[in-house]
C-alpha positions as a Markdown table, in Angstrom:
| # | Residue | x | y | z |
|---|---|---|---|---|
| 1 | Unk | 146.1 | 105.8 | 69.5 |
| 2 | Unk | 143.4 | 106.7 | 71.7 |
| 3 | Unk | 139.9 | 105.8 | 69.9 |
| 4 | Unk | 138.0 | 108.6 | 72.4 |
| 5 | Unk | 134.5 | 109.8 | 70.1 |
| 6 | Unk | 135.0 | 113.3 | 70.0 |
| 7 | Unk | 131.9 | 113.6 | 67.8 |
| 8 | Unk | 129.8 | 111.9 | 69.9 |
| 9 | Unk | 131.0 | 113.0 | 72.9 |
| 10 | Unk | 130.7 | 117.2 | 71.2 |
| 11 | Unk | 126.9 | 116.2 | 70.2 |
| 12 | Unk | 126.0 | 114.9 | 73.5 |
| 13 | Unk | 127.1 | 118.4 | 75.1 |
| 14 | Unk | 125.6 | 120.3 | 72.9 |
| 15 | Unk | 122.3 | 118.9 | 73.6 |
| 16 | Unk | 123.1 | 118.8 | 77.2 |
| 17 | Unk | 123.2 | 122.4 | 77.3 |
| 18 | Unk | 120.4 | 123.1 | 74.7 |
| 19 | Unk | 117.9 | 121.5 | 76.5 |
| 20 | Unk | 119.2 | 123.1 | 79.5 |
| 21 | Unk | 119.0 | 126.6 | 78.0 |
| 22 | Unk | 115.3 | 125.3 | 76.9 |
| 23 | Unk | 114.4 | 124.1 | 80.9 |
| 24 | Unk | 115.9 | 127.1 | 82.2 |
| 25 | Unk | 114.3 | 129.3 | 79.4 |
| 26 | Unk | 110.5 | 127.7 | 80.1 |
| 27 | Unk | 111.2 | 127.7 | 83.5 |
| 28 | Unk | 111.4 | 131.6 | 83.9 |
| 29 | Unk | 108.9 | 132.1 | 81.8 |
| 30 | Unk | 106.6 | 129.8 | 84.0 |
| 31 | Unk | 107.4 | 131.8 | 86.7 |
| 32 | Unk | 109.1 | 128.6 | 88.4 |
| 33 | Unk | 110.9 | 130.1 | 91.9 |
| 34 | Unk | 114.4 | 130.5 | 91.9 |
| 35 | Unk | 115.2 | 129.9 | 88.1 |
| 36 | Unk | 114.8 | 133.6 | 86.7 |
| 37 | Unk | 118.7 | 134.2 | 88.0 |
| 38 | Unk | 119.8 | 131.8 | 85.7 |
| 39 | Unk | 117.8 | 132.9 | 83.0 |
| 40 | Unk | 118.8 | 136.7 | 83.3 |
| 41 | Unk | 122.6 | 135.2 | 83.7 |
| 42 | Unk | 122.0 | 133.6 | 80.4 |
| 43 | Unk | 120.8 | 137.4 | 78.7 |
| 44 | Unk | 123.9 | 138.6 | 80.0 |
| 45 | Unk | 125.8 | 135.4 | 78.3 |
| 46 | Unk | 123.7 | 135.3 | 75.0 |
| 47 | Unk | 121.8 | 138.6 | 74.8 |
| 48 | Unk | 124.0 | 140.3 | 72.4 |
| 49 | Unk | 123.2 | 136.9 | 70.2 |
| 50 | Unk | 119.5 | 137.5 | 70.1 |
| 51 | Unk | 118.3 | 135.3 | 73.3 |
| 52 | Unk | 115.5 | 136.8 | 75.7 |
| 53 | Unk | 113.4 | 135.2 | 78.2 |
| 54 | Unk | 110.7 | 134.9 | 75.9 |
| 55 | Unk | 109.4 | 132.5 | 73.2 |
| 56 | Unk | 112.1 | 133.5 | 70.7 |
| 57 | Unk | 114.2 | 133.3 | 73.7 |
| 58 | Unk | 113.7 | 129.3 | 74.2 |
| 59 | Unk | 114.8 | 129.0 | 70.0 |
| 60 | Unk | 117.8 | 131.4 | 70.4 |
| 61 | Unk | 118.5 | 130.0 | 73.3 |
| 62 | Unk | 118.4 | 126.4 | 72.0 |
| 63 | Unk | 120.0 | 126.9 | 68.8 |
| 64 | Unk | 122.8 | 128.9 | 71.1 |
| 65 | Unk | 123.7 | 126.7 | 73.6 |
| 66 | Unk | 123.9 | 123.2 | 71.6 |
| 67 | Unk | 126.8 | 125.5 | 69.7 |
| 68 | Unk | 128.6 | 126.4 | 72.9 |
| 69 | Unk | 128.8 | 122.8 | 73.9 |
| 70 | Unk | 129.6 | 121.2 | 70.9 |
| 71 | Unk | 132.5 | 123.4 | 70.4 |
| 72 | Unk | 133.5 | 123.4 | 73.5 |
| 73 | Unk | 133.5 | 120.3 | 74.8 |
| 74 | Unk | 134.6 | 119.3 | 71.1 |
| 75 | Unk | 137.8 | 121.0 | 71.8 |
| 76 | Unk | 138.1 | 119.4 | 75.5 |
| 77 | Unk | 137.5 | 116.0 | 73.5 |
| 78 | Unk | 139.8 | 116.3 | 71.3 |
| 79 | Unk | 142.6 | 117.6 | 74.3 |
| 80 | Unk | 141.3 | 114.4 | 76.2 |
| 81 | Unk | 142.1 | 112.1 | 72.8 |
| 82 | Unk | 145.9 | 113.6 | 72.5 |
| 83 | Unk | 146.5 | 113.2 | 75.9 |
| 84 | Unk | 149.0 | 110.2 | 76.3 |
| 85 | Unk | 146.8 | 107.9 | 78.9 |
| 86 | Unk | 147.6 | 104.4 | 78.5 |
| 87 | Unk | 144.8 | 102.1 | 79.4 |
C-alpha cells in the first residue's frame, strides 16, 4: 500500500495558502502595485465568510484559507494514496 502522508501533505497546503491569503491581504493594504486584484478576487471568494481587505481581513483570511487547503489538497492526497502507482 502506498505510505503517501496525507496529513502532512493537507497541513503543508493549508499553510501554503494561509500565508498566502496573509501576503496578499498585507499587501493590498500596503498599497503594494498590482496585488489589490487578487485581494478583491479573494472578497469575492471569501467575503460572504467574513474576509475584507482590512485587519480583520488578514485573520479571516488566514484562518480561511489554511481550511481550503487542508481540505482540499487533503482530499487530492488521499486520491493520490489510492491510486495504484507502483514504485
Amino acid at each position: 500500500m502506498n505510505t503517501f502522508p496525507v496529513l502532512k501533505f493537507a497541513v503543508a497546503a493549508g499553510l501554503f495558502l494561509s500565508i498566502h491569503a496573509i501576503v496578499i491581504t498585507v499587501g493590498a493594504i500596503a498599497g503594494v502595485p498590482g496585488v489589490r486584484p487578487f485581494a478583491e478576487m479573494l472578497t469575492q471568494f471569501y467575503g460572504y465568510y467574513g474576509y475584507s481587505i482590512s485587519a480583520t481581513g488578514v485573520a479571516a483570511g488566514a484562518i480561511l484559507g489554511f481550511l481550503e487547503g487542508f481540505f482540499h489538497f487533503g482530499i487530492f492526497g488521499l486520491i493520490y494514496r489510492w491510486l495504484p502507482i507502483s514504485r
